[in-house]
Every structure is written in C-alpha cells, then in structure tokens.
GUNU-624630 format. One line per 5 residues: number of its first residue (from 1); their letters; for each residue x, y, z negated of N, C-alpha, C. Coordinates in nm, 3 decimals, padded with zeros to 5 digits, always signed. Each point is the difference from the previous one (the first is absolute). Layout:
N
NUM) a) X Y Z X Y Z X Y Z | ...
//
This chain:
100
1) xxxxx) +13.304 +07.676 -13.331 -00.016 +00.137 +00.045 +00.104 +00.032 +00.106 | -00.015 +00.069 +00.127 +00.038 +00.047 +00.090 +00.030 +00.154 -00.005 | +00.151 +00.054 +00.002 +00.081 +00.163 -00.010 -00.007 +00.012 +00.108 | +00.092 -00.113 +00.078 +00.087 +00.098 +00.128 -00.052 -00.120 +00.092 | +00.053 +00.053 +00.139 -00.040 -00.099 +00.135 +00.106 +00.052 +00.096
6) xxxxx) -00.070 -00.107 +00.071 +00.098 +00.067 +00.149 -00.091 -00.025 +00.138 | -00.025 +00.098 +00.073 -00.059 -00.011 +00.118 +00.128 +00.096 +00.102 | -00.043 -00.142 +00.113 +00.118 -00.029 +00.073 -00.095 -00.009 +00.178 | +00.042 +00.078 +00.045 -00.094 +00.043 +00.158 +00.099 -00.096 +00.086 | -00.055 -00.070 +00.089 +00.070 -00.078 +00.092 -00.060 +00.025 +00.123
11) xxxxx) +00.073 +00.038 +00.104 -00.039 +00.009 +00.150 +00.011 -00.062 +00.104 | -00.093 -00.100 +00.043 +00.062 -00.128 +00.075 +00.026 +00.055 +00.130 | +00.088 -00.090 +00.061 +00.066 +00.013 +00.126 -00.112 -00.027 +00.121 | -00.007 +00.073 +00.093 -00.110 -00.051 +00.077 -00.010 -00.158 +00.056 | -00.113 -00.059 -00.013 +00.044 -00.129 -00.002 +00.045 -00.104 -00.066
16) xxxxx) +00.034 +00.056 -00.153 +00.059 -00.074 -00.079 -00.129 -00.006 -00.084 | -00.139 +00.079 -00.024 -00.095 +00.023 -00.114 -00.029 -00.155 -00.075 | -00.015 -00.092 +00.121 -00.045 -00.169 -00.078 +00.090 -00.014 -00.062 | +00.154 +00.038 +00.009 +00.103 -00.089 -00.069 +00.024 +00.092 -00.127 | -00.067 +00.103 -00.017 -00.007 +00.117 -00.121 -00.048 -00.091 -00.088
21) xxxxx) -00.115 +00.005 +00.055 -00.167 -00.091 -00.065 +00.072 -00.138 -00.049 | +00.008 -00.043 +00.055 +00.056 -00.132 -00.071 +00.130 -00.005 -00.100 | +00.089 +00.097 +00.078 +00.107 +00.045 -00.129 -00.027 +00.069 -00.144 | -00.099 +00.078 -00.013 -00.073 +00.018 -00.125 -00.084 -00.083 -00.053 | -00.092 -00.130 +00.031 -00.035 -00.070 -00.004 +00.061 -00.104 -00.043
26) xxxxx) +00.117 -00.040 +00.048 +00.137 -00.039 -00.084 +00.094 -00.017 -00.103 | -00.068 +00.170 -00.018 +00.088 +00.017 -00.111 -00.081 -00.021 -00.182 | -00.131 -00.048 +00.029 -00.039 +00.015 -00.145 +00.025 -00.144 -00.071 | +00.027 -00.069 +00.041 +00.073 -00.119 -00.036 +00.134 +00.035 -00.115 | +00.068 +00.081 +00.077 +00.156 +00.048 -00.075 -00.072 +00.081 -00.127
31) xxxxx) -00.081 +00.106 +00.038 -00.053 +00.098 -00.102 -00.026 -00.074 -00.122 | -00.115 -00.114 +00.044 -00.047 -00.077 -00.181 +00.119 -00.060 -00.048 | +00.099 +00.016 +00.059 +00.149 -00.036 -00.090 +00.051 +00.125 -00.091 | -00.073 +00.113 +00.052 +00.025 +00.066 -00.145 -00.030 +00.050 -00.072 | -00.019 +00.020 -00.095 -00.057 -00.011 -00.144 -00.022 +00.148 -00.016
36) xxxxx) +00.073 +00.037 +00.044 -00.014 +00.207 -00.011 -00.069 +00.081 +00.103 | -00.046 -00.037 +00.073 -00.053 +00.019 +00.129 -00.166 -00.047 -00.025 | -00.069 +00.100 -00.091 -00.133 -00.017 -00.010 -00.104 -00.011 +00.052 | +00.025 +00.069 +00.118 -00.099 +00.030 +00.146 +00.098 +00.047 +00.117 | -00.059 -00.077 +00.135 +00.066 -00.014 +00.115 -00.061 -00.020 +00.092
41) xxxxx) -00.035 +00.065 +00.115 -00.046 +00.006 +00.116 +00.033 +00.084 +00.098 | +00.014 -00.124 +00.119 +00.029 +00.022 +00.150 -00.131 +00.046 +00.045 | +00.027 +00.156 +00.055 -00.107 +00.034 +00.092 +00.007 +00.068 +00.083 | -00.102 -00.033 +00.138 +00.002 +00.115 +00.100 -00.070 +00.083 -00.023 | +00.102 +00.143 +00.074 -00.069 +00.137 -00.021 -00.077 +00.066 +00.157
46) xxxxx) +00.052 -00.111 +00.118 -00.058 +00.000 +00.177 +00.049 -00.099 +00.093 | -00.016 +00.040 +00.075 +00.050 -00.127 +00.089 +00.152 -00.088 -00.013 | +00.040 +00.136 -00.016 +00.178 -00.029 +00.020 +00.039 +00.036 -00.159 | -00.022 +00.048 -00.063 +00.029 +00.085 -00.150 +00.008 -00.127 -00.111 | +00.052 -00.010 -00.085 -00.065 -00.080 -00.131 +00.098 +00.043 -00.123
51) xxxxx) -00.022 -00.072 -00.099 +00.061 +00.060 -00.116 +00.008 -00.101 -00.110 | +00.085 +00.014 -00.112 +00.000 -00.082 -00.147 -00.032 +00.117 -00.107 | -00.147 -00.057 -00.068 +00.018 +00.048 -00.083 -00.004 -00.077 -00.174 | +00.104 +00.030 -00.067 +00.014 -00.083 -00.105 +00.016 +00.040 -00.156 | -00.014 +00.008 -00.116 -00.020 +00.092 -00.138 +00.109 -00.149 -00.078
56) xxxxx) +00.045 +00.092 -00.098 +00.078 -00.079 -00.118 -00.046 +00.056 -00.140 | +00.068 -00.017 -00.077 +00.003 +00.037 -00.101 +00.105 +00.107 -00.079 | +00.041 -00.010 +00.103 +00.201 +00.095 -00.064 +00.056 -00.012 +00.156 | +00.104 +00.118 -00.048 +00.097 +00.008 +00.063 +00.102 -00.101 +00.045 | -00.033 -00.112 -00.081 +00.110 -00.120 -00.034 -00.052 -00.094 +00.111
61) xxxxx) -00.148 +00.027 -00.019 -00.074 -00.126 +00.098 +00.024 +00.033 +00.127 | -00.040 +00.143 +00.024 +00.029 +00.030 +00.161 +00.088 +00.004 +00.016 | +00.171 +00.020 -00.069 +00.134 -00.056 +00.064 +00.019 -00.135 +00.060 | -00.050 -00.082 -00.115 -00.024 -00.151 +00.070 -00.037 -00.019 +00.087 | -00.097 +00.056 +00.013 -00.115 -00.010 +00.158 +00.113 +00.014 +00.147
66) xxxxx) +00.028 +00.130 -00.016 +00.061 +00.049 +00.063 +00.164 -00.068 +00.030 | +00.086 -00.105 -00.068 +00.065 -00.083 +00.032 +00.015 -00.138 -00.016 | -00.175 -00.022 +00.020 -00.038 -00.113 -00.005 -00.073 -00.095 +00.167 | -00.032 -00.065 -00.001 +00.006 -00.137 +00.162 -00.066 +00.124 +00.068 | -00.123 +00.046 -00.034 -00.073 +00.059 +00.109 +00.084 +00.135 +00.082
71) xxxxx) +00.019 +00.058 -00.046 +00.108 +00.138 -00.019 +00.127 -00.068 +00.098 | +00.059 -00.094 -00.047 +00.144 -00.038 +00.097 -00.092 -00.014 +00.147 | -00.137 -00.122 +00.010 -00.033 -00.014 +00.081 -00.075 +00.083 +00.097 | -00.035 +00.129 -00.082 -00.015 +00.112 +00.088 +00.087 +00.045 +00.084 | +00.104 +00.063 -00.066 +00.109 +00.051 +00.049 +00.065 -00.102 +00.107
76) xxxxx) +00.019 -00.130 -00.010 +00.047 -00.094 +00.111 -00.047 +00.009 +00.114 | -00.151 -00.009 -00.035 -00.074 +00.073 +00.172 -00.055 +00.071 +00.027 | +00.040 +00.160 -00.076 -00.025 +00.083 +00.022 +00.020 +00.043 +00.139 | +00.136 +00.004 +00.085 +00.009 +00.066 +00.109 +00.002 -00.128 +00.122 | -00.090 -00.101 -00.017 -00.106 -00.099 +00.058 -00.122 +00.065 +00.034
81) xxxxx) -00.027 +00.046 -00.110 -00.161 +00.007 -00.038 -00.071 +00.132 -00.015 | +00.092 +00.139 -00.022 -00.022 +00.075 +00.007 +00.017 +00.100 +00.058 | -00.081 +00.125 +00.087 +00.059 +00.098 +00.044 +00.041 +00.113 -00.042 | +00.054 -00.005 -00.144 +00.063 +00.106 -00.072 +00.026 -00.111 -00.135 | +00.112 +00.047 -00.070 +00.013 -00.045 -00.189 -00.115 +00.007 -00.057
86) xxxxx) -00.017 -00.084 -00.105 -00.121 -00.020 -00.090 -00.009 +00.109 -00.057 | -00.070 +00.083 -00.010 -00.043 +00.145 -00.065 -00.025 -00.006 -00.174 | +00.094 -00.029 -00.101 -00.056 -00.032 -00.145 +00.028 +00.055 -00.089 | -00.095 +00.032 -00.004 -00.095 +00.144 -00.129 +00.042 -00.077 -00.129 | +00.029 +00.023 -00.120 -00.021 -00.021 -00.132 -00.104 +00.065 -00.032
91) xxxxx) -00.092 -00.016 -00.034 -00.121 +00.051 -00.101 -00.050 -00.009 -00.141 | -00.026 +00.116 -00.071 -00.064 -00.037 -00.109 -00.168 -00.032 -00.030 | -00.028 -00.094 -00.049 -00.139 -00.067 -00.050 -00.073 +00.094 -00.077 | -00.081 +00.060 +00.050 -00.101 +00.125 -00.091 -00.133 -00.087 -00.140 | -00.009 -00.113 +00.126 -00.167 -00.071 -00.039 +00.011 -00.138 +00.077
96) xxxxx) -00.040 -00.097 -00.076 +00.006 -00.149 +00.091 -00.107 -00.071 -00.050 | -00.059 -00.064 +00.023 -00.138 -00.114 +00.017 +00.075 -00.117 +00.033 | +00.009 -00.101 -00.095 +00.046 -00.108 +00.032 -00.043 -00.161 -00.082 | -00.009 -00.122 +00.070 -00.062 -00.061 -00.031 +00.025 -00.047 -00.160 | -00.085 -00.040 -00.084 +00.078 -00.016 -00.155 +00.064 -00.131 +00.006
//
C-alpha cells in the first residue's frame, strides 16, 4: 500500500531536453534498488517540462528515497540540467491502483 509520494517538476534547460530524457531514463535502474519506493516514474509534462513521480509506504520510505543514488544524482546535475531547482512537492496518497 502506497500513503505518501513525491512529485518533483523539472525544467530543462533549453537544449538540454534529450539529456533530461535520458537522465530520467537512467535513473530507474537505481530506483529497483529500493525496496520502499513502490512506484516511480519519469515523465514529461511538454517539450522542455518533465517530472518524478514516485509513492512509498511511510514516511520512512520517502526519507530514503530522498537520500538515496537518484536524489544525490539529481541534485549533482541539477544546475547542468536545469533552468530553475527541482520543484518537490511531498504528497499525500488519497487512492492507488497498483499491480498485485
């Protein structure tokens, strides 16, 4: 079961959108390394726009998340890759559909 999440708005640099795309694309490799991190997806929201959105189970899981490979490796190329800081929402999980 999925509480909380985190959706995280990313704004690519003009010119940089392929190396977005492939940098989220990247990152789900690190993700199935963790165990608390139930659902995870890199997506675009337009040309230049994209986002993470990801659900745990607790509060405990999304701390992990959050100082875990993907998270450092955001922040490393963040001001590479983006034209503003990663925008990241904590959210709570109302309703989830997920595979059994």
């Amino acid at each position: 079961m999925v509480n909380v999440a985190l959706f995280v708005r990313l704004e690519a640099k003009p010119g940089k959108e392929a190396e977005v795309e492939t940098f989220l694309r990247g990152g789900l490799p690190l993700v199935m390394e963790e165990p608390s991190t139930i659902a995870w997806f890199g997506i675009r929201l337009g040309p230049s726009t994209f986002g993470i959105f990801d659900a745990f189970p607790d509060e405990a899981g999304r701390q992990a998340h959050l100082s875990g490979k993907v998270a450092a490796a955001l922040m490393a190329r963040a001001s590479e890759l983006f034209a503003s800081p990663p925008a990241i929402e904590k959210v709570d999980v109302l309703a989830a559909k997920l595979p059994a």
